[in-house]
Each structure stands twice: as structure tokens, then as C-alpha cells.
ZADO-728318 format. One line per field, with one value per residue (C-alpha): residue number from 1; residue in three letters; x, y, z negated. Coordinates in pm, 1 decimal. Example, Ala and Ser with C-alpha at 12.3 -4.5 7.8 and 13.67 -1.06 7.14 Angstrom:
! ZADO-728318
n	[1 | 2]
res	[ala | ser]
xx	[1230.0 | 1367.0]
yy	[-450.0 | -106.0]
zz	[-780.0 | -714.0]
//
This chain:
! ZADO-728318
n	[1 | 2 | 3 | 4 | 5 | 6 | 7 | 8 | 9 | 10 | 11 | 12 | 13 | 14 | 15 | 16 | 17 | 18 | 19 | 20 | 21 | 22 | 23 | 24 | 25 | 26 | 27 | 28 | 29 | 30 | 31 | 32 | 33 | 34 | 35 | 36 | 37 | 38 | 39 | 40 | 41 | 42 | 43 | 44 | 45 | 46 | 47 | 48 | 49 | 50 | 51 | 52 | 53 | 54 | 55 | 56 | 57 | 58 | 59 | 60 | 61 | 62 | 63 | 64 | 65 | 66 | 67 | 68 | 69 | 70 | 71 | 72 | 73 | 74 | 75 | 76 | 77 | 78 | 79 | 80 | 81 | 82 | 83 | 84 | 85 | 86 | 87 | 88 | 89 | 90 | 91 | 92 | 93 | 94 | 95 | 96 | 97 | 98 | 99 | 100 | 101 | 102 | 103 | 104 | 105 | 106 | 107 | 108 | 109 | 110 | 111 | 112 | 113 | 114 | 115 | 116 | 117 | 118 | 119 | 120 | 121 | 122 | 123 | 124 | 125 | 126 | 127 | 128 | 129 | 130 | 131 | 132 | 133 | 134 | 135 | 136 | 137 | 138 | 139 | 140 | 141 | 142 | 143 | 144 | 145 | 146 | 147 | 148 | 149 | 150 | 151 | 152 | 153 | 154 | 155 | 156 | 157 | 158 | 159 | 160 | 161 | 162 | 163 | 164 | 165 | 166 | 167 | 168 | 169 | 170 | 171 | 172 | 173 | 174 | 175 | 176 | 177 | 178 | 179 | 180 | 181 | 182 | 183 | 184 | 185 | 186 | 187 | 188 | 189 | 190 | 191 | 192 | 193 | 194 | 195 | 196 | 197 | 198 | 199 | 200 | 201 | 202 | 203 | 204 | 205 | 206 | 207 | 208 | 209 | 210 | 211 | 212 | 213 | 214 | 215 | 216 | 217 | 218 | 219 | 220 | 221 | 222 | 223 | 224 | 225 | 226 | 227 | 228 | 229 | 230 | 231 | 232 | 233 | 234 | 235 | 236 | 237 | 238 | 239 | 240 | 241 | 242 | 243 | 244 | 245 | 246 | 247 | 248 | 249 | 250 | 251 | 252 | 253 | 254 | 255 | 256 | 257 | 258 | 259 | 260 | 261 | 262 | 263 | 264 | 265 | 266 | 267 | 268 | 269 | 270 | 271 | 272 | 273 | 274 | 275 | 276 | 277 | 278 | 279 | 280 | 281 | 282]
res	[unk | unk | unk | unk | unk | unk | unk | unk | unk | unk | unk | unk | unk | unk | unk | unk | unk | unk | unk | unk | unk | unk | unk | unk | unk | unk | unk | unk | unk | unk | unk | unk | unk | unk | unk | unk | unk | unk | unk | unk | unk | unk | unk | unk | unk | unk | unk | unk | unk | unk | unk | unk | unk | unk | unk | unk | unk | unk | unk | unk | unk | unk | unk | unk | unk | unk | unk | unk | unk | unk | unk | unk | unk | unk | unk | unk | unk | unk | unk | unk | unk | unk | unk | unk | unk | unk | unk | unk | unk | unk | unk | unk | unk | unk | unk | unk | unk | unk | unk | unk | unk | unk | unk | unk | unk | unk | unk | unk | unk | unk | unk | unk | unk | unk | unk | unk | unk | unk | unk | unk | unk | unk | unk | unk | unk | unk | unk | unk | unk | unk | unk | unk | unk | unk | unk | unk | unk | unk | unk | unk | unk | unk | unk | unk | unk | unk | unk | unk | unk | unk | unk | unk | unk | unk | unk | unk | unk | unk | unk | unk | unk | unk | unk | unk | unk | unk | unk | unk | unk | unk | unk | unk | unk | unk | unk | unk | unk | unk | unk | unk | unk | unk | unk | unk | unk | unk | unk | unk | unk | unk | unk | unk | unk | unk | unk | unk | unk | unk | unk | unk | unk | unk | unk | unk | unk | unk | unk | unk | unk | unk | unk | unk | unk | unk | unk | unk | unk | unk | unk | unk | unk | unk | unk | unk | unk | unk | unk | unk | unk | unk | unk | unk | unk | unk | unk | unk | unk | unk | unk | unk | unk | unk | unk | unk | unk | unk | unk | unk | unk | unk | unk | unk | unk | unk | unk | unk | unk | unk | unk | unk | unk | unk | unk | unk | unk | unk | unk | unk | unk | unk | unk | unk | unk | unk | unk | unk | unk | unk | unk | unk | unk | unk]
xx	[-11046.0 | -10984.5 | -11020.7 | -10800.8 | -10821.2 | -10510.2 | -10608.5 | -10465.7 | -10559.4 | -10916.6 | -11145.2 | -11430.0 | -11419.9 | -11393.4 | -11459.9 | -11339.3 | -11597.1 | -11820.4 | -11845.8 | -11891.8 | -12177.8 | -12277.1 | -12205.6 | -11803.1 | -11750.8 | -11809.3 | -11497.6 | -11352.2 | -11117.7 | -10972.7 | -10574.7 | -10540.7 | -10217.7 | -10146.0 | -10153.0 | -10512.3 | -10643.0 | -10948.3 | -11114.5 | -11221.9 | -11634.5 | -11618.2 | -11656.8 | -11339.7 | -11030.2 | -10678.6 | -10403.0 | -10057.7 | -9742.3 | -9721.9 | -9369.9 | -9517.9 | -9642.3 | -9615.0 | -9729.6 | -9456.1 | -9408.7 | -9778.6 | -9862.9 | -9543.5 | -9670.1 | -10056.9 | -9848.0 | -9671.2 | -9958.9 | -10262.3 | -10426.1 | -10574.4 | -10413.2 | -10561.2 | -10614.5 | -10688.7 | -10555.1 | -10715.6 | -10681.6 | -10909.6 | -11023.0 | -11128.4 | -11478.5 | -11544.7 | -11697.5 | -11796.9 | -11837.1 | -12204.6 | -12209.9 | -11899.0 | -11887.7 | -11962.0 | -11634.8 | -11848.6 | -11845.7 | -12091.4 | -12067.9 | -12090.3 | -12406.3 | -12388.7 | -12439.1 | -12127.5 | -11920.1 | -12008.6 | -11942.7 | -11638.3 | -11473.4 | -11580.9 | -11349.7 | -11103.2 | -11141.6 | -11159.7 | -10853.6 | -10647.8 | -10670.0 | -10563.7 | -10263.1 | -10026.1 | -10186.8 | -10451.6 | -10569.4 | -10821.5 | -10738.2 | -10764.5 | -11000.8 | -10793.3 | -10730.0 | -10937.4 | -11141.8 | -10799.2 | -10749.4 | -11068.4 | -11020.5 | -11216.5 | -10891.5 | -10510.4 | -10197.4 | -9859.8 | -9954.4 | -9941.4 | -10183.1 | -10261.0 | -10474.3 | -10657.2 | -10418.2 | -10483.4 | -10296.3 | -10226.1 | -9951.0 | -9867.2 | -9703.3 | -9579.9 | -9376.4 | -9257.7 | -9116.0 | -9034.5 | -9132.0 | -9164.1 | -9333.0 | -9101.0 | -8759.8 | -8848.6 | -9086.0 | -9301.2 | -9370.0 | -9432.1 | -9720.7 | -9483.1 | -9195.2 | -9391.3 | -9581.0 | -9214.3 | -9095.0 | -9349.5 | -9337.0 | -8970.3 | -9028.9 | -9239.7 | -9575.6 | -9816.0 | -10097.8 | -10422.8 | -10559.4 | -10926.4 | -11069.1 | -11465.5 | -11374.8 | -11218.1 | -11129.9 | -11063.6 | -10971.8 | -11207.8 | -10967.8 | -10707.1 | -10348.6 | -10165.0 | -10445.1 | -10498.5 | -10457.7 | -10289.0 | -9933.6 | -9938.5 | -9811.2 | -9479.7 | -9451.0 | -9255.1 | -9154.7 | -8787.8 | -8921.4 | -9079.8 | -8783.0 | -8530.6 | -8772.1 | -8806.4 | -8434.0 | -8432.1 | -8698.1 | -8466.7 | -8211.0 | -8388.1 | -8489.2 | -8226.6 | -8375.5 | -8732.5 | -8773.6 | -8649.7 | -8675.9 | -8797.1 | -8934.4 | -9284.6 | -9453.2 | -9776.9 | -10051.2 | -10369.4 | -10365.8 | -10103.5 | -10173.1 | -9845.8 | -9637.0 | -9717.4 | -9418.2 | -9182.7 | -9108.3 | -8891.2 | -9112.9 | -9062.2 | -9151.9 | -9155.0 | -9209.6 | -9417.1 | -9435.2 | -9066.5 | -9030.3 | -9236.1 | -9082.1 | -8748.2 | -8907.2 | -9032.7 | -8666.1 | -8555.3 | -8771.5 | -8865.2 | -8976.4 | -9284.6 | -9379.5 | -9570.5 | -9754.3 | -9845.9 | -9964.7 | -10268.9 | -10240.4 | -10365.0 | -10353.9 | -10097.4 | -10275.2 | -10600.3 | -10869.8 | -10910.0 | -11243.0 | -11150.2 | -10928.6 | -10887.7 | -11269.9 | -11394.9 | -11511.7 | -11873.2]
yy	[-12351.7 | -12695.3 | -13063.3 | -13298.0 | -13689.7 | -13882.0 | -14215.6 | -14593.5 | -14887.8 | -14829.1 | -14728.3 | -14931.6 | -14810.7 | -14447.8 | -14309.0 | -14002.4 | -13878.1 | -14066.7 | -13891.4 | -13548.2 | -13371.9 | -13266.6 | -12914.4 | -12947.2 | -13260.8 | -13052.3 | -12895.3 | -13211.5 | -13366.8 | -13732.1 | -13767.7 | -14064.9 | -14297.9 | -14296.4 | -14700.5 | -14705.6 | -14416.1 | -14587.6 | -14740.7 | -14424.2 | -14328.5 | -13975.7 | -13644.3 | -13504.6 | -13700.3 | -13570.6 | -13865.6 | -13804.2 | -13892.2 | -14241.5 | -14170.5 | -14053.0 | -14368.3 | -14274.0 | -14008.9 | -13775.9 | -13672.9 | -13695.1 | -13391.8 | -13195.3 | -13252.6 | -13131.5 | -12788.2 | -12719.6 | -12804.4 | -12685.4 | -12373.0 | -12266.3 | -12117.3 | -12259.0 | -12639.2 | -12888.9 | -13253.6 | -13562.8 | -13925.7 | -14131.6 | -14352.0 | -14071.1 | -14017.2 | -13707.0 | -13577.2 | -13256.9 | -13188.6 | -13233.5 | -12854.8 | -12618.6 | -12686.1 | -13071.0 | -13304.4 | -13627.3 | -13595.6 | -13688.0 | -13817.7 | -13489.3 | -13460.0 | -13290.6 | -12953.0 | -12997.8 | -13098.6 | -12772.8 | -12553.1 | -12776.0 | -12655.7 | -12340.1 | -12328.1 | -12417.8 | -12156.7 | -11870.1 | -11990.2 | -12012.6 | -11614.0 | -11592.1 | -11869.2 | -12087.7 | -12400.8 | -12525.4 | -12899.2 | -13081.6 | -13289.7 | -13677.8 | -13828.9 | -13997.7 | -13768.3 | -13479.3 | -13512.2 | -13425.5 | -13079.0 | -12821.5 | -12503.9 | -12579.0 | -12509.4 | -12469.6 | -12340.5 | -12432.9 | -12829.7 | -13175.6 | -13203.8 | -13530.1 | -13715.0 | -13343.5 | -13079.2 | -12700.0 | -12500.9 | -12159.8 | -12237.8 | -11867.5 | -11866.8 | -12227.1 | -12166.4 | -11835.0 | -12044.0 | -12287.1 | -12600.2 | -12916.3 | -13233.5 | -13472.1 | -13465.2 | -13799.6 | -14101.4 | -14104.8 | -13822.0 | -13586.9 | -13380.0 | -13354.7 | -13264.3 | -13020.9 | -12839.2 | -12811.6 | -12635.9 | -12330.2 | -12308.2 | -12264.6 | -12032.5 | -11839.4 | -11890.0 | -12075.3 | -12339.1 | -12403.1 | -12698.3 | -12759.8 | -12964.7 | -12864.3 | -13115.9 | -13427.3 | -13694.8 | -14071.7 | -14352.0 | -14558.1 | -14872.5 | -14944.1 | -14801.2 | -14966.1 | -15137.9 | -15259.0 | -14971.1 | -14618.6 | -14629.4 | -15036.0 | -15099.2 | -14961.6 | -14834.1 | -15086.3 | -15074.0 | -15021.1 | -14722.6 | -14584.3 | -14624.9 | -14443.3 | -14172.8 | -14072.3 | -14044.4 | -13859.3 | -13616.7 | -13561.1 | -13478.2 | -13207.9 | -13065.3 | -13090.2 | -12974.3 | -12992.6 | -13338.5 | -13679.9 | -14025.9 | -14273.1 | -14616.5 | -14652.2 | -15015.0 | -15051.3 | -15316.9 | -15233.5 | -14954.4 | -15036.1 | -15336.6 | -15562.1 | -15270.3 | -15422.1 | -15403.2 | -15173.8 | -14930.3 | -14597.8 | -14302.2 | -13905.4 | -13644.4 | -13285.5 | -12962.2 | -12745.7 | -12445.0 | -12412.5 | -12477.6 | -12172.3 | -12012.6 | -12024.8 | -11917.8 | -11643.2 | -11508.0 | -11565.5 | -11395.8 | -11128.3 | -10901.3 | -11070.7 | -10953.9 | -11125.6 | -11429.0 | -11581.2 | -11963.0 | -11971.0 | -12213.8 | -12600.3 | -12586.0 | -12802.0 | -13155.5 | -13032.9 | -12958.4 | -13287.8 | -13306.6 | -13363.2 | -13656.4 | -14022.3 | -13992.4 | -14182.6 | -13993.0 | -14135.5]
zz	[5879.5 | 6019.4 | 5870.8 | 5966.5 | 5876.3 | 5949.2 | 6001.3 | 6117.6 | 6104.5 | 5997.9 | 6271.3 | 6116.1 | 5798.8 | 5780.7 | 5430.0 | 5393.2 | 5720.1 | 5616.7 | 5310.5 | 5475.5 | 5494.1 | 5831.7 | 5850.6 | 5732.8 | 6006.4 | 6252.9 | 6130.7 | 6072.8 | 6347.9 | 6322.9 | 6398.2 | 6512.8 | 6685.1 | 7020.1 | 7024.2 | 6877.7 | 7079.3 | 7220.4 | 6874.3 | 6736.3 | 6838.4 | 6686.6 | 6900.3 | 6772.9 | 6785.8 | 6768.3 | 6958.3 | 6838.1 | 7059.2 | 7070.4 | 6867.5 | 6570.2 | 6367.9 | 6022.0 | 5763.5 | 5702.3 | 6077.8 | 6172.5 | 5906.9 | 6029.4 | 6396.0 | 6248.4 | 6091.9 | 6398.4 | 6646.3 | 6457.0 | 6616.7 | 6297.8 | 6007.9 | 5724.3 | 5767.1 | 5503.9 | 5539.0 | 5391.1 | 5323.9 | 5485.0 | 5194.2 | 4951.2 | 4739.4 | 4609.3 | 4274.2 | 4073.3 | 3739.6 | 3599.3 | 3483.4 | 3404.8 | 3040.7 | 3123.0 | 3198.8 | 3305.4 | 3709.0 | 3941.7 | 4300.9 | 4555.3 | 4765.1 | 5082.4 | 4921.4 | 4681.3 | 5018.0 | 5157.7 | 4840.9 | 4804.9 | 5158.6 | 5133.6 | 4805.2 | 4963.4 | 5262.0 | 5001.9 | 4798.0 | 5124.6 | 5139.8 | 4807.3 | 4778.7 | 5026.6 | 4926.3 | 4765.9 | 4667.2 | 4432.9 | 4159.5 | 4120.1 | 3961.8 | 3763.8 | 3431.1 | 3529.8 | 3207.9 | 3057.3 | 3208.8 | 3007.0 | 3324.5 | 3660.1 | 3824.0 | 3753.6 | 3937.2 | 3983.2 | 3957.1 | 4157.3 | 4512.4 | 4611.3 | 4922.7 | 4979.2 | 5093.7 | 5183.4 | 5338.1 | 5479.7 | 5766.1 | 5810.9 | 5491.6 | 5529.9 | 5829.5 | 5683.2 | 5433.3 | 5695.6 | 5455.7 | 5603.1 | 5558.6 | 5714.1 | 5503.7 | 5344.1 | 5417.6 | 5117.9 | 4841.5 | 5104.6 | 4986.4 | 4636.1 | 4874.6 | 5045.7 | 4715.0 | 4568.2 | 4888.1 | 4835.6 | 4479.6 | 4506.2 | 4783.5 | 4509.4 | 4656.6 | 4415.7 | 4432.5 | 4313.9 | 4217.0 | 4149.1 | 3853.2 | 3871.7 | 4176.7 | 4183.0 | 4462.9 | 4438.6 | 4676.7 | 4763.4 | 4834.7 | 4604.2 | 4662.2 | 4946.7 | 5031.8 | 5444.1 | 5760.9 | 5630.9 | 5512.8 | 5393.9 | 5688.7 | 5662.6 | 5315.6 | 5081.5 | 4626.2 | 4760.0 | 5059.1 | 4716.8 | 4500.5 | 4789.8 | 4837.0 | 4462.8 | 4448.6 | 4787.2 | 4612.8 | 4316.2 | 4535.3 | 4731.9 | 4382.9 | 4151.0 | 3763.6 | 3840.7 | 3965.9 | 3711.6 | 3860.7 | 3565.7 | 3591.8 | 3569.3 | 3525.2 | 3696.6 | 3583.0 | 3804.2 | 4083.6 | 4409.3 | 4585.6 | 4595.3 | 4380.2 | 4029.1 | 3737.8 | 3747.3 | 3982.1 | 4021.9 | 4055.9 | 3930.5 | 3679.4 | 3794.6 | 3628.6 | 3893.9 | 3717.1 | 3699.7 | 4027.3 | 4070.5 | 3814.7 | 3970.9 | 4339.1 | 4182.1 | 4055.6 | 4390.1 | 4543.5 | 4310.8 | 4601.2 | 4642.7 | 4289.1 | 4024.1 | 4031.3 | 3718.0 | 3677.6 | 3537.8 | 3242.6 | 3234.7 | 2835.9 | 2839.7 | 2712.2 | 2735.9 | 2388.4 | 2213.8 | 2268.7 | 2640.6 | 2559.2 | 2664.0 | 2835.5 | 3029.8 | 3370.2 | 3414.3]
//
């Protein structure tokens, strides 16, 4: 399996690697833009074609060019966290050890399902399982690209929502996910903050690409406004962003194709057991 950090703008301030523990970056490349090619100081360093500036077509250039099958593709602002014990919610900042069990996760689940992920550490005191299916990945992707370019999903179709674009794309091709909450990730900046995709992404880039989502996935994908008070940088009041129902999705890529037989979601519970409710994560 291979690591990949996509990264601009931020050769100083690498969080995500630095984050790592030493035996997964060695596994761990950075992807980096052809105009910024000589700032990075790290022994593995993937340039990109000096065409490919933003997001969207630098992870389809990473699934066509990768020369491993399962890959995993991360933000480079993240922290990462485990539970405190698998009947505990509270989570803990991972030590090098959790990084490792982490990844290897990740490895084993990508012989079992298409894709794979971890949850955000926002809300995952609300979901009781240490890991769902048939749910949202965010800022830590996973996947197995034999089975993505059977499907032939891709991750450039629309400038933002990608990764939502792209986890749609295989659960209507009737191959689930699996999502992790005994881990959990956060970024370490806020949203659109400096470097990464503040430089191009804009509230009305947001607003066209939640429509354009909708439209790619008519019935499981709503556009409502959202207001936002704290997290994105610059994107405060309200905004245009979706609701989608994943395990429909899946649901209806398993009808279609029925030849692949069954593969049930496991359940999230819904709202998770009150007792998990409105927590707060440390």
C-alpha cells in the first residue's frame, strides 16, 4: 500500500507527515506541483505535470499513475486520534504505535472493500460501532484502484466535493465502504485556511459544485443551505452545500448489479445511543 500527501503551498508546515510515525512514512510519498518542485526536503516526492494545479485532477492523475493498488490519500493538515478504549468515546491523540495499527487497518480493509476512510473528528462521539459502511470519507481516503477503474470512477468530474463524488460513484457501482470510528482525523488549520485548495476554491466554486453533485446523483444527493458561524475561513453565513443518503446509493448499485451478490451495510444506529450524544470529544 502507498501514502500519498497532496500538498501546495505549505512546504514549511507539513502536518499530516509530520504526524507519521516512522515506519508508515516510509510508505508515505509527497505529491507535490510542478511550480513548487524544489521546496520540498523529503526523500520521496511525487511532481505532477505542471498542468495539474488543483485537487480534483491531481487525485485522478495519483489513480491513473499509481503503481500500487491500494493507495490511501491524505490532506496535509490532518491530526489523528483513537478512541481511549473500545467501549470509551473520549479520543486521544495517536502515538506512533496507533499510526501504525491505524494503516495497517486500512491495508486489511482494502482486501475486503473498494474504499475505505476514517471518520472526522467532528461527531464521532455520535456514532457507538468502531466502524460503519456505506457512509461519508473525508481528508483520508482508501482505496483499492483495481476495483475503481473497473468501475471506471473518477475524481475529476467537478472541482470541489470530489471525494463525495467519488464514494457515490462505487456505491452506485455496488461496491461498499468502510469508515472507521475507533479512529478519527481532524484538521489542524481551519477550513480554507492558507496553501491547499484556498487558493482557488471560492463560496460560489462551492455553491456550483453542490448543484453539479446533485446532478450527477439525482435522488440521493439534496442541495440545502447551510449557515456557517465558526469552521471555513472567509465562507461564514450561508452557503449551498448537500445531503446525501449513502446507503441508498449503495442500495441502488446493488440492484444494478445484482451479480455481484450481497453486500449488506453494516448499520451506524442511525443517531447513535443517547448516552453517546452531544459529547464533547476530549
Amino acid at each position: 500500500m502507498k501514502i500519498y500527501i497532496h500538498t501546495y503551498g505549505r512546504s514549511q508546515d507539513q502536518q499530516t507527515l509530520h504526524r507519521l510515525s516512522p515506519a508508515v512514512r516510509k510508505k508515505t510519498w509527497l505529491v507535490v506541483q510542478h511550480r513548487e518542485r524544489e521546496l520540498y526536503d523529503y526523500p520521496r516526492v511525487i511532481v505532477l505535470p505542471d498542468k495539474i494545479r488543483r485537487l480534483s485532477p491531481t487525485r485522478q492523475w495519483l489513480i491513473e499513475n499509481s503503481d500500487d493498488s491500494k493507495i490511501v490519500l491524505l490532506d496535509d493538515d490532518l491530526a489523528f486520534y483513537r478512541r481511549k478504549a473500545k467501549t470509551d468515546w473520549h479520543l486521544r491523540y495517536c502515538e506512533d504505535k496507533d499510526i501504525d495499527d491505524l494503516f495497517a487497518m486500512l491495508d486489511g480493509w482494502l482486501s475486503d472493500v473498494a474504499h475505505c476512510g476514517v471518520s472526522a473528528r467532528e461527531g464521532n462521539n455520535r456514532i457507538e460501532p468502531l466502524f460503519t459502511e456505506c457512509s461519508r470519507m473525508m481528508r483520508v481516503l482508501a482505496y483499492n484502484l483495481e476495483v475503481v477503474r473497473k468501475v471506471g470512477a473518477r475524481f475529476d468530474r467537478i472541482e470541489t466535493k470530489q471525494d463525495f463524488d467519488m464514494t457515490l460513484q462505487l456505491l452506485r457501482g455496488g461496491y461498499k465502504n468502510r469508515v472507521s470510528y475507533e479512529f478519527a482525523q481532524g484538521q489542524w488549520r481551519s477550513s480554507n485556511a492558507l496553501g491547499g485548495c484556498s487558493d482557488y476554491r471560492t463560496k460560489e466554486m462551492m455553491s456550483r459544485c453542490a448543484g453539479e453533485l446533485a446532478d450527477l446523483h439525482p435522488g440521493f444527493v439534496k442541495v440545502v443551505e447551510k449557515e456557517t458561524k465558526t469552521a471555513w475561513k472567509d465562507f461564514g453565513g450561508v452557503r449551498k452545500d448537500v445531503m446525501i443518503q449513502w446507503k441508498k446509493a449503495y442500495e441502488s448499485g446493488q440492484k444494478t448489479n445484482s451479480d455481484r451478490g450481497p453486500m449488506r451495510c453494516i448499520p451506524d444506529k442511525g443517531a447513535a445511543s443517547k448516552s453517546l450524544r452531544n459529547r464533547t470529544l476530549f
